[in-house]
C-alpha positions in Angstrom: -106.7 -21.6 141.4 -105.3 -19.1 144.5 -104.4 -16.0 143.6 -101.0 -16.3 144.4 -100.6 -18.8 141.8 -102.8 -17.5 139.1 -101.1 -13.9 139.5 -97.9 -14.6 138.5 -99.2 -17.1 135.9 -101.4 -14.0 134.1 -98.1 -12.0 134.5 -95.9 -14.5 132.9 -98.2 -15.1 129.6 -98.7 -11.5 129.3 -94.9 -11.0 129.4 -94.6 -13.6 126.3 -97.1 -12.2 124.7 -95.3 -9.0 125.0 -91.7 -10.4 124.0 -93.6 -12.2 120.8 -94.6 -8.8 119.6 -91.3 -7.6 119.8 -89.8 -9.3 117.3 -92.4 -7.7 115.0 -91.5 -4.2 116.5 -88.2 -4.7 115.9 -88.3 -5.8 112.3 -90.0 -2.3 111.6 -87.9 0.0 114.2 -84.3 -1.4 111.9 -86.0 -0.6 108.5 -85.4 2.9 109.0 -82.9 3.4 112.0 -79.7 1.7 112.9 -80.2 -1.2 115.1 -77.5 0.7 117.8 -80.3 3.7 117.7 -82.9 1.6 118.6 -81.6 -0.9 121.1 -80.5 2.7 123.3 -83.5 3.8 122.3 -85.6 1.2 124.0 -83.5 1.3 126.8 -83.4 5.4 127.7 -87.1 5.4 127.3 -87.3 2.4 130.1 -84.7 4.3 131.9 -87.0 7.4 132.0 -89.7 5.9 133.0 -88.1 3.9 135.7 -86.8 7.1 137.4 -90.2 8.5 137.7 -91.2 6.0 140.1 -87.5 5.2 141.7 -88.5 7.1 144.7 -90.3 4.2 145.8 -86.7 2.3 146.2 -85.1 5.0 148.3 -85.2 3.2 151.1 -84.0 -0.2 149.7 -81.1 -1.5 150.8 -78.2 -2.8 149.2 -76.5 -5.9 150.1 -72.1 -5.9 149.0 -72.4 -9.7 148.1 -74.9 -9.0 145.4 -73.1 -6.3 143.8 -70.7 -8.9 141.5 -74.5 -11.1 140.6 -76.0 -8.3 139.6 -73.6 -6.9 137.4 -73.2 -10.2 135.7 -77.2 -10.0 135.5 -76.8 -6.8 133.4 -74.3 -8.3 131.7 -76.3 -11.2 130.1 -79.3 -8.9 129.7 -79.7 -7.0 128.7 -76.0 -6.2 127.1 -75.1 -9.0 125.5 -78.5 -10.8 124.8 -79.7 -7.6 122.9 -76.3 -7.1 120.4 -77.0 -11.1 119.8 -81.2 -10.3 119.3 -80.6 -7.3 116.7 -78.2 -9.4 114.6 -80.8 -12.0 114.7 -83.3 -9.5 113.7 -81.5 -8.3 111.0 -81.1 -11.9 109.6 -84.2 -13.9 110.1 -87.9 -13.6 109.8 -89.7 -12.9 113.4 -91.6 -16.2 113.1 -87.7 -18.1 113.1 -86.5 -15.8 115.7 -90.0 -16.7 117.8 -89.3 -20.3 117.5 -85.6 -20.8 118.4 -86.8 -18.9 121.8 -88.5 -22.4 122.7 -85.2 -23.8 124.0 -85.1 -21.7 126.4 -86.6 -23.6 129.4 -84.4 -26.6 128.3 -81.5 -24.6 128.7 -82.6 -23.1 131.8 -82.8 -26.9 133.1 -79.4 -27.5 132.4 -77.9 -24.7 134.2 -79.8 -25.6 136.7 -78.6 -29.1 136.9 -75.0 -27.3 136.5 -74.7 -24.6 138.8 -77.7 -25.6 141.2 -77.3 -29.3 141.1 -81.0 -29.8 140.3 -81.4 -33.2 138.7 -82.0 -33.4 135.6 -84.0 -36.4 134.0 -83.3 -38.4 130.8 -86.3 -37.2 128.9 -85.3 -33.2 129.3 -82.1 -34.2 127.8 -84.0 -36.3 125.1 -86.2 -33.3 124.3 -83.3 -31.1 124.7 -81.8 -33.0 121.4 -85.3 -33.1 119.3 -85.8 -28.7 120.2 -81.6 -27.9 119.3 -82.3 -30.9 116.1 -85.6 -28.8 115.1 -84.0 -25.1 115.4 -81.0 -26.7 113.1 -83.6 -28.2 110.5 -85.8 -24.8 110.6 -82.8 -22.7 110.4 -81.3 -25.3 107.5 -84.5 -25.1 105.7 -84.9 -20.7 105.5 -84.7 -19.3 102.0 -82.9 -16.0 102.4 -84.8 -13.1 101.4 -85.6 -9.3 101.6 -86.3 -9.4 105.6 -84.1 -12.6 106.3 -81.0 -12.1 104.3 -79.1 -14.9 106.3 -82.0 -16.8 108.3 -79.5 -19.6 109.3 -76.8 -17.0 110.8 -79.9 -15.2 112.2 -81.1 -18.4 114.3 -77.9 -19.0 115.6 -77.6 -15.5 117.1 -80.8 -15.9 118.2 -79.5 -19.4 120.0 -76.7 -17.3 121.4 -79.2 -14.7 122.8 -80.9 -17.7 124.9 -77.7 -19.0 126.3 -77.7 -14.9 127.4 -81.5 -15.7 128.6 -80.3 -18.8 130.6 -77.7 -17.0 132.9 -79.9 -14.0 133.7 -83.0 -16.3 134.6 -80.9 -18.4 136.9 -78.9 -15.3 138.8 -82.4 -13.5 138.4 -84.2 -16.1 140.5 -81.4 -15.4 143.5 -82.0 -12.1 143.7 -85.9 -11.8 143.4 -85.8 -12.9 146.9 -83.8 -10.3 148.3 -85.1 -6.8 145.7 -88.4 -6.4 144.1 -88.8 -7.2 140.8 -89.6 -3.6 139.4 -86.5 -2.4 141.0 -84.3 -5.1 138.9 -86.0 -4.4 136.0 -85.3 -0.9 136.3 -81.3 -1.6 137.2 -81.8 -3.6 133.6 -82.9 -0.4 131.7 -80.2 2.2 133.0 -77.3 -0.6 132.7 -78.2 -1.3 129.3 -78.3 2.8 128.6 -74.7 3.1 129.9 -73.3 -0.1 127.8 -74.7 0.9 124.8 -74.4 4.4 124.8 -70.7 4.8 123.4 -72.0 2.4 120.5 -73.9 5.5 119.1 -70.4 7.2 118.7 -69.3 4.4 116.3 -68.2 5.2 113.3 -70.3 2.1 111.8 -73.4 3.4 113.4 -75.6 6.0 110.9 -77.3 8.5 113.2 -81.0 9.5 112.2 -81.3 12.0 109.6 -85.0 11.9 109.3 -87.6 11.1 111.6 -90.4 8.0 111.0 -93.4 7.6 112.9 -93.9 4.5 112.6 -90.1 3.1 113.6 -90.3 5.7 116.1 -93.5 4.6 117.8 -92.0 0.9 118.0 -88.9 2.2 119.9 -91.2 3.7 122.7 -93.5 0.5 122.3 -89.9 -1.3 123.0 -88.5 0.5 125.7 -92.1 0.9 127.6 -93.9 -2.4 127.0 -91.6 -4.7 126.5 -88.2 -3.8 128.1 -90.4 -2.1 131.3 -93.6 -4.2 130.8 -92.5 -7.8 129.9 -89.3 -8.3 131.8 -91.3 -6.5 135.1 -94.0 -9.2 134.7 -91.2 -11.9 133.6 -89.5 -11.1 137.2 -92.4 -10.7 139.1 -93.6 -14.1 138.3 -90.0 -15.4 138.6 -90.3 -13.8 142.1 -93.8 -16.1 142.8 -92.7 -19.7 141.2 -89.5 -21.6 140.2 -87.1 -20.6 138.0 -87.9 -23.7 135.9 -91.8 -23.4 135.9 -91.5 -19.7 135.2 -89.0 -20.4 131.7 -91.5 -22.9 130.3 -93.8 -20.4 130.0 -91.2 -19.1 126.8 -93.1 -22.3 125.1 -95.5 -19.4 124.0 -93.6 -17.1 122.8 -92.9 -19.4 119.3 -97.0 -19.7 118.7 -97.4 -16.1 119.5 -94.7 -14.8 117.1 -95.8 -16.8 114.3 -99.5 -15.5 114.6 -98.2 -12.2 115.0 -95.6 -12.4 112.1 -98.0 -13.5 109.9 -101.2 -11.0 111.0 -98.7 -7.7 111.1 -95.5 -8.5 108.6 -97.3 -11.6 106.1 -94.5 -13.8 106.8 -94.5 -17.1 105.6 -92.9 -20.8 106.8 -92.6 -23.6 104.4 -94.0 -27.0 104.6 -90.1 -28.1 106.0 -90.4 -25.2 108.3 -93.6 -26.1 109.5 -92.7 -29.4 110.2 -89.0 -28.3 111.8 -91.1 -26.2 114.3 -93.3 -28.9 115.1 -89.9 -31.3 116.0 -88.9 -28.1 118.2 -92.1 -27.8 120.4 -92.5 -32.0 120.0 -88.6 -32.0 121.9 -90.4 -29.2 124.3 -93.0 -31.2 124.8 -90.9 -34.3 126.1 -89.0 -32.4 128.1 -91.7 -31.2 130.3 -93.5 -34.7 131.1 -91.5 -35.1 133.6 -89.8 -32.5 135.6 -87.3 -31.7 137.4 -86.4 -33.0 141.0 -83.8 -32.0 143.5 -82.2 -34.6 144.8 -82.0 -35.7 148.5 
């Protein structure tokens, strides 16, 4: 395998081994701080970081057209994807949250058949059905509990954080070939600083009182590792291959946050939710036989 393909591949499994730990990272930064302190948290320790090395963009130039697509970038993530992730977080185990994150490259392959007129083949839309059936059944068949209160209200803002997903791949894959992929990232982290920042002034928000090692250490492990880290691999491999190629690498992320929930928080699927997973990488599965084709 070149190089030029197997770098971006290495890039783009790290980065979903990355997001599939921070699921677990999440689930112990909200024990002890509100989820509004840890989601700006994440994202002012990315910022900080970022500006360390921004002098290497000084001479970058902007183009006016790209102004309006990357503001809606920002928009879908990290703003909105990350208030839908936290609810999710708050409401279903990791492991669930992991596994709805597989119909992601479906999703990606509709919006591509709708907004780049990519065609899209009959057995993407027939896995499409089996993934959205088997998220339904797993998210149907969660007890709640201590760390899942709600796991069925959970999946579905986890469902609504990959439509999020699906527009900033898509717009992110326009302008990878126009700005580096550090540079977007780091655009990413301040944004998300700004939007969430008058959340923190909320009266529904409960500033720290105390302060937790632990929690505290998975904030900087978010903002660095995952929110620096993971989305600069994700766009740098986005950058190298296909929008579509590069989102079916999110197939991993489900296997990885299962191990991972089960090595570090002991969580547990049942024999239904076993089975429901399985119909959700089956429909994944199907899906990616045969891929897409542009028309000519």
């Amino acid at each position: 395998m070149k190089n030029s393909t197997l770098r971006p591949i290495l890039a783009l499994i790290t980065a979903m081994i990355l997001w599939a730990s921070s699921f677990v990272a999440l689930k112990f930064a909200i024990r002890f701080y509100d989820p509004m302190i840890v989601i700006f948290g994440r994202m002012m320790v990315a910022s900080v970081f970022f500006l360390l090395i921004a002098y290497q963009f000084k001479t970058l130039e902007w183009k006016t057209r790209d102004l309006k697509w990357i503001a809606v970038m920002v928009l879908f993530e990290p703003c909105l994807y990350f208030l839908f992730e936290i609810r999710a977080i708050e409401n279903t185990t990791a492991s669930q949250a992991g596994m709805i994150t597989a119909v992601l490259p479906l999703l990606v392959a509709i919006g591509a058949r709708i907004f780049l007129k990519e065609y899209l083949h009959w057995q993407t839309i027939a896995g499409f059905v089996i993934s959205i059936s088997g998220a339904v059944w797993l998210s149907m068949g969660g007890s709640p509990s201590q760390s899942a209160p709600n796991p069925l209200l959970g999946n579905f803002f986890e469902f609504l954080a990959m439509l999020c997903a699906t527009g900033y791949t898509l717009i992110l894959k326009r302008l990878t070939a126009f700005y580096p992929p550090l540079f977007l990232t780091g655009i990413q982290a301040i944004a998300g600083s700004l939007f969430y920042l008058p959340f923190l002034f909320l009266p529904s928000t409960t500033l720290p009182h105390e302060f937790h090692p632990i929690p505290f250490a998975a904030i900087l492990y978010l903002g660095v590792f995952i929110t620096l880290g993971a989305y600069g691999l994700y766009n740098y491999g986005v950058s190298r291959i296909s929008a579509g190629k590069a989102s079916a690498f999110v197939n991993l992320i489900p296997v990885f946050a299962v191990v991972l929930g089960w090595l570090i928080l002991s969580e547990r699927f049942t024999v239904s939710q076993y089975l429901a997973s399985g119909c959700v990488l089956i429909g994944v599965l199907i899906s990616q036989f045969n891929p897409m084709r542009v028309k000519k």
